[in-house]
C-alpha positions as CSV (number, residue, x, y, z in Angstrom):
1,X,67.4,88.8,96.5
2,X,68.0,85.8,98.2
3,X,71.7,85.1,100.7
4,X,74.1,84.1,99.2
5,X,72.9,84.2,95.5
6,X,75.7,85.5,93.6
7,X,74.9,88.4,91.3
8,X,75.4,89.1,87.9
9,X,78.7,92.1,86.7
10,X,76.3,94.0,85.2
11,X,74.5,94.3,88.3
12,X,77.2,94.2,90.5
13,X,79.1,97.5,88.8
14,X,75.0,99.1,88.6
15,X,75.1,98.8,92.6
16,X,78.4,99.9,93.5
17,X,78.0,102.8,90.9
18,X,75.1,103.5,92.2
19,X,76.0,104.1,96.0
20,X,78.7,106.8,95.0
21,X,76.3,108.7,93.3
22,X,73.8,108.6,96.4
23,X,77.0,109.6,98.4
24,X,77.9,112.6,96.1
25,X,73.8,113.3,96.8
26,X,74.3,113.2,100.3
27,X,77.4,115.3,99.9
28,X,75.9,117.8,97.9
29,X,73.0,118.3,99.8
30,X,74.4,118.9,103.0
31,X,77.0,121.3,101.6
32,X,75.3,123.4,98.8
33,X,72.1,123.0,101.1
34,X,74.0,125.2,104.1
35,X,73.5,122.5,106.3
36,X,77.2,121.9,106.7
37,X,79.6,124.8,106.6
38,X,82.7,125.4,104.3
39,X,85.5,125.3,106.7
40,X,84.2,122.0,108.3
41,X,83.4,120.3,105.3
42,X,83.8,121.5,101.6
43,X,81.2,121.1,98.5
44,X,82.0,118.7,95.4
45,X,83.0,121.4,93.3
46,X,85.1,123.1,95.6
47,X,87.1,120.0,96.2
48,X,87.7,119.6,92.6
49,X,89.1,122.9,91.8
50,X,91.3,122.5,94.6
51,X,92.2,119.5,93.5
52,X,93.2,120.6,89.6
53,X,95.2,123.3,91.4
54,X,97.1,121.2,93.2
55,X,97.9,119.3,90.4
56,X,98.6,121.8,88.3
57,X,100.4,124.5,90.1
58,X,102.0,122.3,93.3
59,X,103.5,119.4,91.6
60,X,100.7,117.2,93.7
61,X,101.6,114.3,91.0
62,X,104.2,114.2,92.4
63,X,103.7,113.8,96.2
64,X,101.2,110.5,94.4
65,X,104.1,109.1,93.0
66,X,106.0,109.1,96.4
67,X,103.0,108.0,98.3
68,X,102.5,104.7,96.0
69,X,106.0,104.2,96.3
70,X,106.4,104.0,99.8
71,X,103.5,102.1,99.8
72,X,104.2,99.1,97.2
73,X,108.0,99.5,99.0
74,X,107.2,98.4,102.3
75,X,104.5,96.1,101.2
76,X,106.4,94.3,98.5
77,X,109.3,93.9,101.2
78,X,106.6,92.6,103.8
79,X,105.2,90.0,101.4
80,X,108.8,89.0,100.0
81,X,109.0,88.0,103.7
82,X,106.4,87.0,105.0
83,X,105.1,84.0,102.2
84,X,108.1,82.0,102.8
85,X,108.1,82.6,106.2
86,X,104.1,81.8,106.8
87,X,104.3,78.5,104.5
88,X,107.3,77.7,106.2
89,X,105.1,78.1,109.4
90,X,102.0,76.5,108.0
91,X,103.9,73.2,106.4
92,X,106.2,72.5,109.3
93,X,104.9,72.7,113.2
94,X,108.6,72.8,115.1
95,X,108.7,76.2,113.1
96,X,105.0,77.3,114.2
97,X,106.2,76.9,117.6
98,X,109.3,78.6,117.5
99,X,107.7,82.0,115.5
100,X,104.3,82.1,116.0
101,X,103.9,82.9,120.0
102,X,106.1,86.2,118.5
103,X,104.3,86.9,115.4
104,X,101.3,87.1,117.4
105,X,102.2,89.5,120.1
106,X,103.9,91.7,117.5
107,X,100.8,91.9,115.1
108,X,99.0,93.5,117.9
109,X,101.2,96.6,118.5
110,X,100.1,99.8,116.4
111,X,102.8,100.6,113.8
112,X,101.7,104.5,114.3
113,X,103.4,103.6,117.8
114,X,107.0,103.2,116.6
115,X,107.2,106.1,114.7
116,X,109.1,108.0,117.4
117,X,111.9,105.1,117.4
118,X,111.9,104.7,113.7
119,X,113.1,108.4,113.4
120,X,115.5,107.9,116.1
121,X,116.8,104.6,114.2
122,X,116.2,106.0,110.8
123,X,115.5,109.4,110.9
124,X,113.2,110.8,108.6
125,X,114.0,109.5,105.0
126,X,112.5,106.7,103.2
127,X,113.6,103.8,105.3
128,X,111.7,105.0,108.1
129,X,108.0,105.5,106.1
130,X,109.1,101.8,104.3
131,X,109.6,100.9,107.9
132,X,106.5,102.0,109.4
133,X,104.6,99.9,106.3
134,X,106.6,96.9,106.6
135,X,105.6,96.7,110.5
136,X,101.8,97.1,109.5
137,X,101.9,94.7,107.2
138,X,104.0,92.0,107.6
139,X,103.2,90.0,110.8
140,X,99.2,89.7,110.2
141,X,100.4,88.7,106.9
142,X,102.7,86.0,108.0
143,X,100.1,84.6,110.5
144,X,97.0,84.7,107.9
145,X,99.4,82.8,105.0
146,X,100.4,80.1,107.8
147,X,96.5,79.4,108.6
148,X,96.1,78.7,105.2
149,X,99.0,76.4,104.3
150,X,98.3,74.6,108.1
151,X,94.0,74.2,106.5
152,X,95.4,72.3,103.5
153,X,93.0,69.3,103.2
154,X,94.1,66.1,104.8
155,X,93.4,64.0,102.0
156,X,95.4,65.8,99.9
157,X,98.2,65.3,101.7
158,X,97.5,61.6,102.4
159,X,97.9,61.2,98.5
160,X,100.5,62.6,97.6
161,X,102.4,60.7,100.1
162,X,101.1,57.4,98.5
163,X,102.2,58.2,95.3
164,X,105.5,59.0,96.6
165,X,106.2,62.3,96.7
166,X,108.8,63.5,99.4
167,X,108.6,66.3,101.7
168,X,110.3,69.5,100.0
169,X,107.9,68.3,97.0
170,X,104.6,68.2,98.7
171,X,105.0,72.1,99.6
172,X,106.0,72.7,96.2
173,X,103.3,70.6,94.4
174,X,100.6,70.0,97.1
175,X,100.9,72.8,100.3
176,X,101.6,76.2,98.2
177,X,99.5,75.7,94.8
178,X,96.0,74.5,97.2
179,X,96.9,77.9,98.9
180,X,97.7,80.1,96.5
181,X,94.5,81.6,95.7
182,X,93.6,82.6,99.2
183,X,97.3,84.0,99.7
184,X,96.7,86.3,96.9
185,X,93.2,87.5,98.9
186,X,95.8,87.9,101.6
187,X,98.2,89.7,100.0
188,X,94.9,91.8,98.2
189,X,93.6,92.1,101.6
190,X,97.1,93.6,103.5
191,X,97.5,95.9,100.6
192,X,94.7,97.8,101.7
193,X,96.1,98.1,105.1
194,X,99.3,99.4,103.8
195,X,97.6,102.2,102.4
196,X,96.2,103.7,106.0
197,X,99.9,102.8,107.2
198,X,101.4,105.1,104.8
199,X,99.8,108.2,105.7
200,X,100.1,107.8,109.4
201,X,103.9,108.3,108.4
202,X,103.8,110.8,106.2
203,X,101.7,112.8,108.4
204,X,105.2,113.0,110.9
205,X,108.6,114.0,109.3
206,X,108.0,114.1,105.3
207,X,108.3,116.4,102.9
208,X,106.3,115.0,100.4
209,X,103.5,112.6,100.1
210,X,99.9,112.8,100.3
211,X,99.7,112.6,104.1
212,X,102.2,115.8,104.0
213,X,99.6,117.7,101.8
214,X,97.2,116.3,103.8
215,X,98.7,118.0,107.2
216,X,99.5,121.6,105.5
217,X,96.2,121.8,104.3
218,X,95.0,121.2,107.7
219,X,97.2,123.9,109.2
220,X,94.9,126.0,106.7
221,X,91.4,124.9,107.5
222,X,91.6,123.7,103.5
223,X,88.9,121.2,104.3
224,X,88.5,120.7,100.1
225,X,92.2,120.1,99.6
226,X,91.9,117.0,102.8
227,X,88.8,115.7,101.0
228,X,90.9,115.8,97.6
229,X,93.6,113.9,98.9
230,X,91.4,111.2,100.9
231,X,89.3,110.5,97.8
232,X,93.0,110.4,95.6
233,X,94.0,107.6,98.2
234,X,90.8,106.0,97.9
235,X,90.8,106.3,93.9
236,X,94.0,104.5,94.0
237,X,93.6,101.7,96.5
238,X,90.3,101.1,94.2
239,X,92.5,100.6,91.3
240,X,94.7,98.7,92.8
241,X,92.3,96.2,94.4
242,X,90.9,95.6,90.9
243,X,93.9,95.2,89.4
244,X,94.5,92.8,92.2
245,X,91.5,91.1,91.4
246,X,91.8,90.5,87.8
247,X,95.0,88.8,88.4
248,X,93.5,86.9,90.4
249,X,91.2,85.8,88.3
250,X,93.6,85.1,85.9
251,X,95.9,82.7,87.7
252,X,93.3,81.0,89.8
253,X,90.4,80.7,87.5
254,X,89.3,77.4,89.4
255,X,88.8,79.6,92.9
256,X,86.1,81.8,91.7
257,X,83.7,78.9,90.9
258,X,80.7,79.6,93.3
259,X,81.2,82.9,94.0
């Protein structure tokens, strides 16, 4: 094992399987063990029946299905938004300077924190959880895309304007495709965040959702249903971070060499 030396996919999947079993381990041990009590923190098992109950008898599926929702809602909005806007940012200083003092004073207030005026301004529907997402989401993204446009190399640039090529056609041809695969890591990267986001609002004002089972089964110590519908979250933003990464890999096969 040396730094930096890349690792084959058998290996790679071998390793990451391999920590979630010495986590279910762990897990097991301290629970089944009596190390840990129930009410604080339930067993495997436990957590699974809970979980097929929910699913079976409380329509569970269906508080996924809003959850991912909300969540590729407000982050699709965010990143409709927020690519123009950064290359825009990235490709043309005047518009840097105009946005970017903004951008980064907003990306450092919590979302969480305008939950109370988002129900005042939206009450407690849709809007205001696509809200809450939107907020989380879109101003890191808009400063992280107009980095990347801003890095594109020099010489690049240099020759394209010496073959001729005007300005709307450098950020077309030049600017956006030599960005491209590290604004899909972006957007792969934000997603993520979107995810913690959501829950914070469903945990105030919704009726469904996994953050609103989440906060009943706290109200009833139900410590295995909680676990159940972290690890759901988690299942899902694994899944979607693969998918992400296969497309990825698809469309920018030439930005994978040496990793």
């Amino acid at each position: 094992m040396k730094p930096l030396t890349p690792v084959s996919p058998g290996a790679r999947i071998a390793l990451g399987i391999s920590f979630f079993v010495l986590f279910v381990a762990v897990w097991s041990i301290a629970t089944f063990g009596g190390f840990v009590q129930k009410t604080f923190l339930a067993d495997p098992v436990s957590m699974l029946k809970s979980g097929w109950v929910l699913l079976a008898e409380h329509g569970f599926a269906k508080d996924i299905g809003m959850t991912v929702f909300r969540v590729l809602g407000g982050f699709v909005i965010a990143a409709v938004i927020a690519v123009p806007l950064g290359v825009a940012m990235g490709a043309y200083k005047p518009i840097e300077a105009f946005f970017e003092p903004f951008v980064s004073f907003a990306r450092y207030l919590p979302a969480s924190a305008f939950i109370p005026l988002l129900i005042l301004w939206a009450g407690i529907g849709e809007a205001q959880k696509l809200a809450v997402i939107f907020l989380g989401s879109f101003f890191s993204l808009v400063l992280m895309i107009s980095v990347t446009v801003g890095n594109t190399r020099r010489d690049l640039v240099e020759a394209a304007y010496t073959l001729g090529v005007g300005d709307a056609s450098l950020i077309r041809r030049v600017l956006i495709p030599g960005a491209a695969p590290e604004i899909a890591e972006q957007l792969r990267m934000v997603l993520g965040w979107a995810w913690t986001y959501v829950i914070v609002a469903e945990l105030i004002g919704a009726s469904s959702g996994i953050g609103h089972m989440i906060t009943d089964s706290q109200a009833l110590l139900a410590t295995d249903q909680i676990i159940f519908g972290i690890i759901v979250i988690g299942l899902i933003g694994l899944a979607s971070d693969l998918l992400f990464k296969w497309v990825n890999r698809r469309l920018f096969p030439w930005a994978q060499l040496g990793r």
